[in-house]
OpenMM code with the backbone's topology and positions (N, CA, C; nanometers):
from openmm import Vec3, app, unit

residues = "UNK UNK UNK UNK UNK UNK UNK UNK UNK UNK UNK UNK UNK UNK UNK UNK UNK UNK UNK UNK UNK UNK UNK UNK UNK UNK UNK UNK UNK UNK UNK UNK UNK UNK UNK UNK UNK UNK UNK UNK UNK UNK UNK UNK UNK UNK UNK UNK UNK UNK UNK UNK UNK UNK UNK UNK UNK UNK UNK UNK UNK UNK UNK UNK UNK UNK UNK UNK UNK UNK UNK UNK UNK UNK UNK UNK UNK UNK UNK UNK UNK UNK UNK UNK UNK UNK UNK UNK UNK UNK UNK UNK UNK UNK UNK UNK UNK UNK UNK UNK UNK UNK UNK UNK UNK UNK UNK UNK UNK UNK UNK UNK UNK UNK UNK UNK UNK UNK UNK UNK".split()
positions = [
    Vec3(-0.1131, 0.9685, 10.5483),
    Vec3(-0.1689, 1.0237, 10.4271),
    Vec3(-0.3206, 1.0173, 10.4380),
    Vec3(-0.3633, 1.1303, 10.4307),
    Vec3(-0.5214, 1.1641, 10.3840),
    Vec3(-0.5810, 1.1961, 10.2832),
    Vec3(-0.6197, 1.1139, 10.2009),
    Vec3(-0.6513, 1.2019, 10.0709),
    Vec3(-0.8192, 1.2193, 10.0563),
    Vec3(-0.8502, 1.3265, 10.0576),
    Vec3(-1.0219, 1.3937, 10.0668),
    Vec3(-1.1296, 1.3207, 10.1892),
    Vec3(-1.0150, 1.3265, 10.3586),
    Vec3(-1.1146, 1.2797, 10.4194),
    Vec3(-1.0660, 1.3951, 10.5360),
    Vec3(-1.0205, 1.4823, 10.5196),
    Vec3(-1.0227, 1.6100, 10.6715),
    Vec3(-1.1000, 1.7147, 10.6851),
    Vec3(-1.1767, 1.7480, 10.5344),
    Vec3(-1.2695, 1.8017, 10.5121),
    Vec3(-1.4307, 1.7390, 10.5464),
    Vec3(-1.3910, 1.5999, 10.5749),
    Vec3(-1.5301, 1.5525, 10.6646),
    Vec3(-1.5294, 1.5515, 10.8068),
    Vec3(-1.4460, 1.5950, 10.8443),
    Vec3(-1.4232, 1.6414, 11.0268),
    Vec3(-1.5204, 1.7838, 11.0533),
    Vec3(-1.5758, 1.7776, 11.1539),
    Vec3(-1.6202, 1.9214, 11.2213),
    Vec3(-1.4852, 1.9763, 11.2304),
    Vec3(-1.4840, 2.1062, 11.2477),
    Vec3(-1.4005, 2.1742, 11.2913),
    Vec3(-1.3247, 2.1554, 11.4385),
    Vec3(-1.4525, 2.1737, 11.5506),
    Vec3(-1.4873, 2.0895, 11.6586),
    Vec3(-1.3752, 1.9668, 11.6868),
    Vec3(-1.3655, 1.8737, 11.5732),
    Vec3(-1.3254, 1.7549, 11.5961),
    Vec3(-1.1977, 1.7681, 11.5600),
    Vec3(-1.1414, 1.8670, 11.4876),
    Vec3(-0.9726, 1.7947, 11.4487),
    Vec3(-0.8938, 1.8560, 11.4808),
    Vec3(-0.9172, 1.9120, 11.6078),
    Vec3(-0.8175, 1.9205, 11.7173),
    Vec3(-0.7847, 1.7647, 11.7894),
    Vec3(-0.8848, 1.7102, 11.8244),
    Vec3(-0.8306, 1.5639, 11.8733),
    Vec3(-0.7998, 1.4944, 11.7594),
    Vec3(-0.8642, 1.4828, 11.6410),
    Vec3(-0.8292, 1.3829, 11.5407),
    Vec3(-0.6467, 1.4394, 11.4720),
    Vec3(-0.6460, 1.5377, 11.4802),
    Vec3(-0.5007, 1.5583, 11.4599),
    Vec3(-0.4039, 1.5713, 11.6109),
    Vec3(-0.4861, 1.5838, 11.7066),
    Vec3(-0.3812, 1.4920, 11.8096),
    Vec3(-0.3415, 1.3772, 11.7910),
    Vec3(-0.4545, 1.2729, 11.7677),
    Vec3(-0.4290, 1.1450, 11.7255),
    Vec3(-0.3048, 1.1067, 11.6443),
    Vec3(-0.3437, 1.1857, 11.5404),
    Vec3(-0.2776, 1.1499, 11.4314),
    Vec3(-0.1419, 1.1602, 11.4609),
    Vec3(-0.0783, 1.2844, 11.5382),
    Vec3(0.0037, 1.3208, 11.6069),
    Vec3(0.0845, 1.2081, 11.6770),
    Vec3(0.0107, 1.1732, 11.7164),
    Vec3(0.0569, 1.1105, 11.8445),
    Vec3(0.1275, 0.9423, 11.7709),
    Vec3(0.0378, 0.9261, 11.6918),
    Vec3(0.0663, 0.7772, 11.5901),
    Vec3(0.2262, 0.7767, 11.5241),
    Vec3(0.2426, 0.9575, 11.4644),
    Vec3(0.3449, 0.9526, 11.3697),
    Vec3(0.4836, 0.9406, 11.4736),
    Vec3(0.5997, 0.9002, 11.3614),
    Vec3(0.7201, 0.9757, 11.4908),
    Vec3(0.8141, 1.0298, 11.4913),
    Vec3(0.8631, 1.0910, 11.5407),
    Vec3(0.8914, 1.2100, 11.5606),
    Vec3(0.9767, 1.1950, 11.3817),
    Vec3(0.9563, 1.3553, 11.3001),
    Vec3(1.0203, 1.3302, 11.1958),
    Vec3(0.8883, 1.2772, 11.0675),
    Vec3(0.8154, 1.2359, 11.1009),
    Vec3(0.6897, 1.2112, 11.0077),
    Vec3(0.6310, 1.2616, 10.9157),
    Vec3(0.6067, 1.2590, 10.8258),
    Vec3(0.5171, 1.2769, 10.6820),
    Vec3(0.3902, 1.2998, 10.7356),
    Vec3(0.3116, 1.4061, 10.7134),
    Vec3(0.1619, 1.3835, 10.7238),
    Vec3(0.1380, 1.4482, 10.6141),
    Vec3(0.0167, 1.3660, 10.5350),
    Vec3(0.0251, 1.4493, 10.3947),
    Vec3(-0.1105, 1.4743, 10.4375),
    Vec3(-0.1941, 1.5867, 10.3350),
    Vec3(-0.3274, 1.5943, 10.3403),
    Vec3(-0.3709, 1.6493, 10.1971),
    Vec3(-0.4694, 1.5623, 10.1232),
    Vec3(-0.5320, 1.6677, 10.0366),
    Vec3(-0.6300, 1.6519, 10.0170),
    Vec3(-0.7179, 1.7759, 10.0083),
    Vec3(-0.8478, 1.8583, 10.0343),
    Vec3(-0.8923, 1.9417, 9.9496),
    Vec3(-1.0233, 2.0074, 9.9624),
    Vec3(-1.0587, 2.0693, 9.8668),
    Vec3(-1.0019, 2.2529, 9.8927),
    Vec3(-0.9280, 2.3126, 9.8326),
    Vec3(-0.8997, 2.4248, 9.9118),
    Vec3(-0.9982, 2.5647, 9.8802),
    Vec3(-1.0698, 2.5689, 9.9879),
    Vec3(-1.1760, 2.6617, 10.0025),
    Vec3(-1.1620, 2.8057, 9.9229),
    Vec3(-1.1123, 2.8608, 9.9143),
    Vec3(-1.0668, 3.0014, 9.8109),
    Vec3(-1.0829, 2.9145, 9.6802),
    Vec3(-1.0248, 2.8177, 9.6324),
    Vec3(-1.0049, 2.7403, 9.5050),
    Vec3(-1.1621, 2.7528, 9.4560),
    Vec3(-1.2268, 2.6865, 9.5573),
    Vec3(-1.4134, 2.6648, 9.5356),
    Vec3(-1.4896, 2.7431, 9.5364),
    Vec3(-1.4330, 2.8623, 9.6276),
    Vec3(-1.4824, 3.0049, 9.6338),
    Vec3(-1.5016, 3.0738, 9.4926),
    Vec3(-1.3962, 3.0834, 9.4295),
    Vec3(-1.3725, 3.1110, 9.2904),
    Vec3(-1.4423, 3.0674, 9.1986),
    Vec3(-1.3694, 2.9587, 9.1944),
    Vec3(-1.4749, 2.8400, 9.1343),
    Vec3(-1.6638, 2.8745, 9.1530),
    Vec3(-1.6961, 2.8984, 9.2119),
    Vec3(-1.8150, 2.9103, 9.2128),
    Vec3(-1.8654, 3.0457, 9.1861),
    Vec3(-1.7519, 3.1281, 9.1830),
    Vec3(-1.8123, 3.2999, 9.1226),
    Vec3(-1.7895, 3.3006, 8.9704),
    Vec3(-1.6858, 3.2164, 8.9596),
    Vec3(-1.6618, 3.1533, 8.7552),
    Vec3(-1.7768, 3.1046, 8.6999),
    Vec3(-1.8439, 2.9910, 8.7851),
    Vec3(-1.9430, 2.8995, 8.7469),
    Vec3(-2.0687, 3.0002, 8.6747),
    Vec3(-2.0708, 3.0878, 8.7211),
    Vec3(-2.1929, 3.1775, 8.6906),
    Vec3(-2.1734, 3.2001, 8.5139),
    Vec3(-2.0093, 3.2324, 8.4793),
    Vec3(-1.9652, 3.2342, 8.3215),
    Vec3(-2.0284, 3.0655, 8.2745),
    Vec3(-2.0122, 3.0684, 8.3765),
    Vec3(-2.0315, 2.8548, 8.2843),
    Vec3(-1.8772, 2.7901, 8.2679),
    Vec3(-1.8164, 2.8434, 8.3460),
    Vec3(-1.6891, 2.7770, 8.3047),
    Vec3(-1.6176, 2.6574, 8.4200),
    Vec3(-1.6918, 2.6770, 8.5172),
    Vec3(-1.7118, 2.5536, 8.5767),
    Vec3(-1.8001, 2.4722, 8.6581),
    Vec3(-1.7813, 2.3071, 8.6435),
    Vec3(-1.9008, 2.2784, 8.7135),
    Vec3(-1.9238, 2.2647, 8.8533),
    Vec3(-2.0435, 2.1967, 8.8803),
    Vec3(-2.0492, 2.1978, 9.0431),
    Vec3(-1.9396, 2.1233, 9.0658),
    Vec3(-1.8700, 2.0297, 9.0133),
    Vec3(-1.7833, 1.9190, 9.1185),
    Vec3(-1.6637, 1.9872, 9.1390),
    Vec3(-1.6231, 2.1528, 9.0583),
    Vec3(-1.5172, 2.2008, 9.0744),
    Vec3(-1.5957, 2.3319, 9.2197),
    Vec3(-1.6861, 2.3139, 9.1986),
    Vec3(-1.7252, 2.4311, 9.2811),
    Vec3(-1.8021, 2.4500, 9.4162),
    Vec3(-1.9239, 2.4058, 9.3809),
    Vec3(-2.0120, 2.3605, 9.5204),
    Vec3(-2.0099, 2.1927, 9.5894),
    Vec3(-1.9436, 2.1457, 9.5046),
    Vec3(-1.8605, 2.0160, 9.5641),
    Vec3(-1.7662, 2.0112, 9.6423),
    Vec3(-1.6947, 2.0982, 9.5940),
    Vec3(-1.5751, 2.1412, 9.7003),
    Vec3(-1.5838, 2.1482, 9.7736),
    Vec3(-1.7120, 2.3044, 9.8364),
    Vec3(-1.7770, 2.3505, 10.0003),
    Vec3(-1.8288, 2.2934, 10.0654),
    Vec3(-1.9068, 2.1692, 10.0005),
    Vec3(-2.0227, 2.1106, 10.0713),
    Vec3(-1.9911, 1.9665, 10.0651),
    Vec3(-1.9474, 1.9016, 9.9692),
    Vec3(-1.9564, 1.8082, 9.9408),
    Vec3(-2.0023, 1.6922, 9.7715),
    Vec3(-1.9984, 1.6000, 9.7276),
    Vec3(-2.1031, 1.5450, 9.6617),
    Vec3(-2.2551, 1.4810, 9.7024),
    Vec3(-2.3177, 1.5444, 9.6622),
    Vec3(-2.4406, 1.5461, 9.6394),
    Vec3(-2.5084, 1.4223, 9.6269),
    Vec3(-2.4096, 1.3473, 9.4830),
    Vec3(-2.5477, 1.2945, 9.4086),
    Vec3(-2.5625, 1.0913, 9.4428),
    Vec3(-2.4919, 1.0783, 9.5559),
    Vec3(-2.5337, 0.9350, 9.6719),
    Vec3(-2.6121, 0.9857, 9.7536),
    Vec3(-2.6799, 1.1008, 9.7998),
    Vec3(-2.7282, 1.0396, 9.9016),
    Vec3(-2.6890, 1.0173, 10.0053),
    Vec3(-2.5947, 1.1316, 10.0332),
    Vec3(-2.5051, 1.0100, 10.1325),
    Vec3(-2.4440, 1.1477, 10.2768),
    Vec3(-2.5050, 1.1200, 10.3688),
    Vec3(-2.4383, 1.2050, 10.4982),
    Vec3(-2.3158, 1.2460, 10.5085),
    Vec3(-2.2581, 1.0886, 10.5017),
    Vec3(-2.1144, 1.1160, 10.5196),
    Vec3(-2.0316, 1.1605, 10.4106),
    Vec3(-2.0739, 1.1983, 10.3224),
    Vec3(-2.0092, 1.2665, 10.1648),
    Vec3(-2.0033, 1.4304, 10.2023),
    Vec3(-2.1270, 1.4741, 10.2998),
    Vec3(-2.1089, 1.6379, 10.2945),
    Vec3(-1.9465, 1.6924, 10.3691),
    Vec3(-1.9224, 1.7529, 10.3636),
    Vec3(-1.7504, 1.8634, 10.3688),
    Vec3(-1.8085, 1.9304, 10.5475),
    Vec3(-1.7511, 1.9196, 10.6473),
    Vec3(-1.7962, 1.9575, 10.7485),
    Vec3(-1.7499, 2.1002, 10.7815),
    Vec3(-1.5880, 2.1312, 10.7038),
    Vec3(-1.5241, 2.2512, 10.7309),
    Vec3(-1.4645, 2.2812, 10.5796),
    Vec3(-1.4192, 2.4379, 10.5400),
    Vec3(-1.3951, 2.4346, 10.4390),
    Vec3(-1.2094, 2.4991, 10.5114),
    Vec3(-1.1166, 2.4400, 10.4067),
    Vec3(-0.9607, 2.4993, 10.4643),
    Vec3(-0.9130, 2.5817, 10.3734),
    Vec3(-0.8577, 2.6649, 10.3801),
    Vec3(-0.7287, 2.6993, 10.3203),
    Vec3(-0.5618, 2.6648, 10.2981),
    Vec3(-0.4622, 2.6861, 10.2064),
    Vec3(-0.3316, 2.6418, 10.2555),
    Vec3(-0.3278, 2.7032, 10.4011),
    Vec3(-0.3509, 2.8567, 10.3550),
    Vec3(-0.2910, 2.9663, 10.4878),
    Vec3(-0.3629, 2.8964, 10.6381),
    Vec3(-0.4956, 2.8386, 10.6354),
    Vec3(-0.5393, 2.8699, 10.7706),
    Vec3(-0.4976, 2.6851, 10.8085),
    Vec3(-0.5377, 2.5923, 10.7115),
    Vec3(-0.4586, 2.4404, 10.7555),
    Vec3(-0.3221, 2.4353, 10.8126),
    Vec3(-0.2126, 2.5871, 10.7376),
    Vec3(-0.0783, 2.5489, 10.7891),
    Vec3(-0.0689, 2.6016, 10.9319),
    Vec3(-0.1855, 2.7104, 10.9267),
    Vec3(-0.1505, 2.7621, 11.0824),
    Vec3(-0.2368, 2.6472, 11.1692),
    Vec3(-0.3114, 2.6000, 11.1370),
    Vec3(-0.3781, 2.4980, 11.2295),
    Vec3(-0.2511, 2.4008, 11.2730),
    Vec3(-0.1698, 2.3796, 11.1346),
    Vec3(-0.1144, 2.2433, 11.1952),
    Vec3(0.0298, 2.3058, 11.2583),
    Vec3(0.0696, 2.3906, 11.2284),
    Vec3(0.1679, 2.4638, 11.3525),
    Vec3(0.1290, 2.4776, 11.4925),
    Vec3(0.0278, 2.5218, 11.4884),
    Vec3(-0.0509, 2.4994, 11.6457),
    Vec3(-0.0262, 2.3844, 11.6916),
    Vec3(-0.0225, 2.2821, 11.6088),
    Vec3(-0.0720, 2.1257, 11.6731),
    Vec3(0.0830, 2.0507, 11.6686),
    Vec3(0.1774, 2.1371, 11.6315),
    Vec3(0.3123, 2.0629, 11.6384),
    Vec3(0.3746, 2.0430, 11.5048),
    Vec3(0.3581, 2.0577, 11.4152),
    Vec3(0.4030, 2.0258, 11.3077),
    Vec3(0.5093, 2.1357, 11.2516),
    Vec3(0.6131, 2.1135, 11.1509),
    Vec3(0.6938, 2.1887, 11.1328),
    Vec3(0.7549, 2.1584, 10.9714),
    Vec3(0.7946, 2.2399, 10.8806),
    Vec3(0.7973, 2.2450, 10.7131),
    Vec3(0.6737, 2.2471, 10.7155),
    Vec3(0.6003, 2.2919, 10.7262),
    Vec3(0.4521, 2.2393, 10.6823),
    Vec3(0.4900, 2.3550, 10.5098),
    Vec3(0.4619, 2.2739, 10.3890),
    Vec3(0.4373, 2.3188, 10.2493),
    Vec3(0.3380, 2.2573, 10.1247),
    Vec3(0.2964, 2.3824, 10.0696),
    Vec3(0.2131, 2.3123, 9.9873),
    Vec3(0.2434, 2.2589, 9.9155),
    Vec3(0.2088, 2.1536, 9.7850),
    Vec3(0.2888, 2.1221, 9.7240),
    Vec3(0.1568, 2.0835, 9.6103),
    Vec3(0.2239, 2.0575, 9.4805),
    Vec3(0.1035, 1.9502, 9.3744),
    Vec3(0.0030, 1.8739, 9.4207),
    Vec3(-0.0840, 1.8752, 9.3800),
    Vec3(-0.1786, 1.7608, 9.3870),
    Vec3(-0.1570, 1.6438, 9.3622),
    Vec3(-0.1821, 1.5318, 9.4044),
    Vec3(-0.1487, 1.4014, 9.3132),
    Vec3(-0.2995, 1.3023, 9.3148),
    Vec3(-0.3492, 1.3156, 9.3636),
    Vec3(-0.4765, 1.2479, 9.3702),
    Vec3(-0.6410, 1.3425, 9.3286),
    Vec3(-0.7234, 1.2664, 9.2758),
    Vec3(-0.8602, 1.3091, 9.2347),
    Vec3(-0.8331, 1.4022, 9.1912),
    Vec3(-0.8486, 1.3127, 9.0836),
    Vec3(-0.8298, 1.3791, 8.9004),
    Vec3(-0.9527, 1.5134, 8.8434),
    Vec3(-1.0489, 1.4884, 8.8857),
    Vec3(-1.1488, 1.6407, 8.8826),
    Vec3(-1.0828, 1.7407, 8.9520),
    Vec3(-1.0772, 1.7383, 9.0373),
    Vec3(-0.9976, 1.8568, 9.1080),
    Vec3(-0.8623, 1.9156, 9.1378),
    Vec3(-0.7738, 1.7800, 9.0822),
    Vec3(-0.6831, 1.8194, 9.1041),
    Vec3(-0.5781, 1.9383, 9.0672),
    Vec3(-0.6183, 2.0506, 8.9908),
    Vec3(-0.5252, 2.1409, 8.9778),
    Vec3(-0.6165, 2.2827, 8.9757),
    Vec3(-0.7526, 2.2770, 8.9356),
    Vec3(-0.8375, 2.3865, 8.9727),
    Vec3(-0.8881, 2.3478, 9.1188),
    Vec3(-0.9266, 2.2894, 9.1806),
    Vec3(-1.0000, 2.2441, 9.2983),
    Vec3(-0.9200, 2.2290, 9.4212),
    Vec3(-0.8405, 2.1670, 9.4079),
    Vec3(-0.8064, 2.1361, 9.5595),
    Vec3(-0.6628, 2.1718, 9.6006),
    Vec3(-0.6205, 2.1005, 9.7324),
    Vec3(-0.4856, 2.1523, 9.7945),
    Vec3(-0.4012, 1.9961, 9.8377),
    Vec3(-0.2458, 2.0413, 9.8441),
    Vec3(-0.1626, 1.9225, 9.8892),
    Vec3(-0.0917, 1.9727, 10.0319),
    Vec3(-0.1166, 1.9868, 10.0955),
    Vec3(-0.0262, 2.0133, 10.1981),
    Vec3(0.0361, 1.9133, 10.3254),
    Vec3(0.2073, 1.9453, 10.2856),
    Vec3(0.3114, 1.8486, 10.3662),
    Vec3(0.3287, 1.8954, 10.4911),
    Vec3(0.4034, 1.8114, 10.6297),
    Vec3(0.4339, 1.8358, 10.7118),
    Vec3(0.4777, 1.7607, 10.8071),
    Vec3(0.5474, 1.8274, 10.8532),
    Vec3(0.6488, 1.7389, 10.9314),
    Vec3(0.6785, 1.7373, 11.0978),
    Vec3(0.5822, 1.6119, 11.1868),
    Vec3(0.6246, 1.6256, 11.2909),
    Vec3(0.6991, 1.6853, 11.3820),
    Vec3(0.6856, 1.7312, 11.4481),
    Vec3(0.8270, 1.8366, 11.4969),
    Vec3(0.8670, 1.7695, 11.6399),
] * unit.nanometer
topology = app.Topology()
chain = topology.addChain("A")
for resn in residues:
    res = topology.addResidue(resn, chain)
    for name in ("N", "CA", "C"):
        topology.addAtom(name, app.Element.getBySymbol(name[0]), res)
């Protein structure tokens, strides 16, 4: 389970970091992930202009939070359901589905994504 840390990977990087991860689970495994889902923030940020939402639903999403200060807070890649499930089919995984949010309560039903999957 990952909850709002795959969106701090380079792109670059999570091909090995989801080898890893891969390689840990067994065969038959749960990998959960949830993230900010990029179309969600996309939106979100063409709404924002009405005022109807704020940055943490919108340019938080793409980039990150802002307001620490903080390197490791910026978003290195932005995902989709569509392009995370094909990533993680590439990498072995199988059911891969989206599902509810259950974590981080700002975002959780305008903002972000849940997506399951299952070792193959």
């Amino acid at each position: 389970m990952a909850i709002h840390v795959w969106e701090h990977f380079y792109r670059w990087q999570c091909d090995d970091v989801i080898g890893e991860w891969r390689r840990l689970l067994k065969p038959g495994g749960l990998l959960v992930l949830e993230l900010p889902d990029f179309w969600k923030c996309c939106r979100n940020v063409v709404e924002s202009v009405k005022g109807k939402h704020p940055d943490q639903l919108s340019m938080w999403g793409c980039y990150g939070d802002p307001t620490g200060h903080d390197e490791f807070m910026a978003h290195r890649w932005g995902w989709t359901p569509q392009t995370l499930g094909e990533f993680l089919k590439a990498n072995g995984f199988a059911s891969i589905a989206e599902k509810p949010t259950q974590f981080h309560r700002a975002g959780k039903d305008l903002r972000d994504m849940r997506i399951e999957a299952i070792k193959a």
